[in-house]
C-alpha positions in Angstrom: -8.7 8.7 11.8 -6.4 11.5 11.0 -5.5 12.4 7.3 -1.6 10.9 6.1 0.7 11.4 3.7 1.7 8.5 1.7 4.4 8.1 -1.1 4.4 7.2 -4.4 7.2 4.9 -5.2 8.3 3.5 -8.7 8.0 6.6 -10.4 10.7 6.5 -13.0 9.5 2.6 -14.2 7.4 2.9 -18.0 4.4 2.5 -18.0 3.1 -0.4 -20.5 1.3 2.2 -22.6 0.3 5.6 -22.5 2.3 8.4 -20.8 5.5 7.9 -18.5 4.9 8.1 -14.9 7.0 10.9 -14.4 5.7 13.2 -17.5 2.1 12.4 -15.5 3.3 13.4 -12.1 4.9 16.2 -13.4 1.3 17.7 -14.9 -0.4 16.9 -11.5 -1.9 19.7 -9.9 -2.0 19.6 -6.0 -5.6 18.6 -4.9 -6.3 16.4 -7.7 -8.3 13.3 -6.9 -5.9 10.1 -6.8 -7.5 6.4 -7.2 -5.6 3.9 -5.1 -6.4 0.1 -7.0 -5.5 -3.1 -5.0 -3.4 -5.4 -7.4 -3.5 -8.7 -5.3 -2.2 -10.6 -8.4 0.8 -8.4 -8.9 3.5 -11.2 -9.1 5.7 -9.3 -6.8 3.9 -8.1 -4.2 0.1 -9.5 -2.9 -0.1 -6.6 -1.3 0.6 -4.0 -4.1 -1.4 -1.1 -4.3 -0.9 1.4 -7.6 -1.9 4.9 -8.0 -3.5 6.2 -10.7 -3.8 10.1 -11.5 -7.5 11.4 -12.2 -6.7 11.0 -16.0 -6.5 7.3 -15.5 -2.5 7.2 -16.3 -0.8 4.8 -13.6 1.8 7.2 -11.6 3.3 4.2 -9.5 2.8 2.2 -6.0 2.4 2.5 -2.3 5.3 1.4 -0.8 5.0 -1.8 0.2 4.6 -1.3 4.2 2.0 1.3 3.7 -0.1 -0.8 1.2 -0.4 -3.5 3.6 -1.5 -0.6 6.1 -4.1 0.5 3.8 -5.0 -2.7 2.6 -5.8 -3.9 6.2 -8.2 -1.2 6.8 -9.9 -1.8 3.5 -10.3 -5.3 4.9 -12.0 -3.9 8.3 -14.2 -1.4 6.4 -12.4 1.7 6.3 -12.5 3.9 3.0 -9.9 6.1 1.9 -9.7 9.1 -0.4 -7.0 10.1 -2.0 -5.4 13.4 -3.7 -2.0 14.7 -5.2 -0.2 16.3 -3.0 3.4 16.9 -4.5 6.7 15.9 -6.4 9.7 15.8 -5.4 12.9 14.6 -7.1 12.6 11.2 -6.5 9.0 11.0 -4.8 5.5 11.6 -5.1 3.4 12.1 -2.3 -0.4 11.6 -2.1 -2.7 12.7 1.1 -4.9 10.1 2.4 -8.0 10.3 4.3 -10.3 7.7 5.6 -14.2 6.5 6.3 -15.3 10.1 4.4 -13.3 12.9 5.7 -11.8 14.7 2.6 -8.0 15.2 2.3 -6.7 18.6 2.3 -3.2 19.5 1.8 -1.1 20.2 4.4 0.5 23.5 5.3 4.0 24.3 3.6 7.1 25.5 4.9 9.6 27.2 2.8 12.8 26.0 2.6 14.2 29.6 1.2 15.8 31.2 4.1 14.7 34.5 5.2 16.3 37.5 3.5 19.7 38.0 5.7 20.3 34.7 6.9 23.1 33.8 4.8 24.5 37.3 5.9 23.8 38.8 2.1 21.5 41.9 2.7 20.9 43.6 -0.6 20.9 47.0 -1.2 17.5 48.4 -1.6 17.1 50.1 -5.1 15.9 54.0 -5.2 13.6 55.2 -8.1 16.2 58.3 -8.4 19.2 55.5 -9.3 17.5 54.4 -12.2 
């Protein structure tokens, strides 16, 4: 089973003590080791799934279609490892891999365009105009 990428949602809810989710996400380093903990008596969702950084501070929940997806292969044997992949504005992300296969990140793409394709090319600075 291939590796996914999963988001973390409920990031900007408190946390009933310790550090905010967000002030915790925001110290994650890509590649650190996530825990994924089932929460079958969360009172809104049987299916709920939090994540929780490697410092044991709770950083949110699956969204609720993918933790019945992960949840399911739990139930048919399946384990999953999990890391920090990235934060955006208003999303985590975590990379998931399954039955001992590591996660790795995946590969990046910029989204700064290439020098020149706004139609700006700047002047190249000589060492005789300093």
């Amino acid at each position: 089973m291939r590796a996914i990428s999963l988001a973390i949602v409920g990031i900007d809810y408190p946390n009933k003590r310790g550090p905010g989710r967000r002030f915790e996400l925001e110290i994650c380093k890509p590649g650190e080791p996530i825990e994924l903990r089932p929460e079958p008596e969360n009172q809104f969702d049987e299916h709920a799934i939090a994540v929780f950084s490697c410092r044991g501070v709770q950083l949110g929940y699956l969204a609720s279609e993918r933790a019945v997806f992960i949840g399911t292969l739990w139930r048919q044997g399946h384990d999953a490892t999990a890391i920090f992949q990235s934060l955006e504005p208003k999303v985590g992300w975590i990379r998931v891999a399954f039955d001992g296969e590591q996660p790795s990140l995946p590969l990046t793409t910029s989204n700064e365009p290439a020098p020149g394709a706004d139609g700006f090319w700047p002047d190249q600075i000589y060492d005789d105009d300093l």
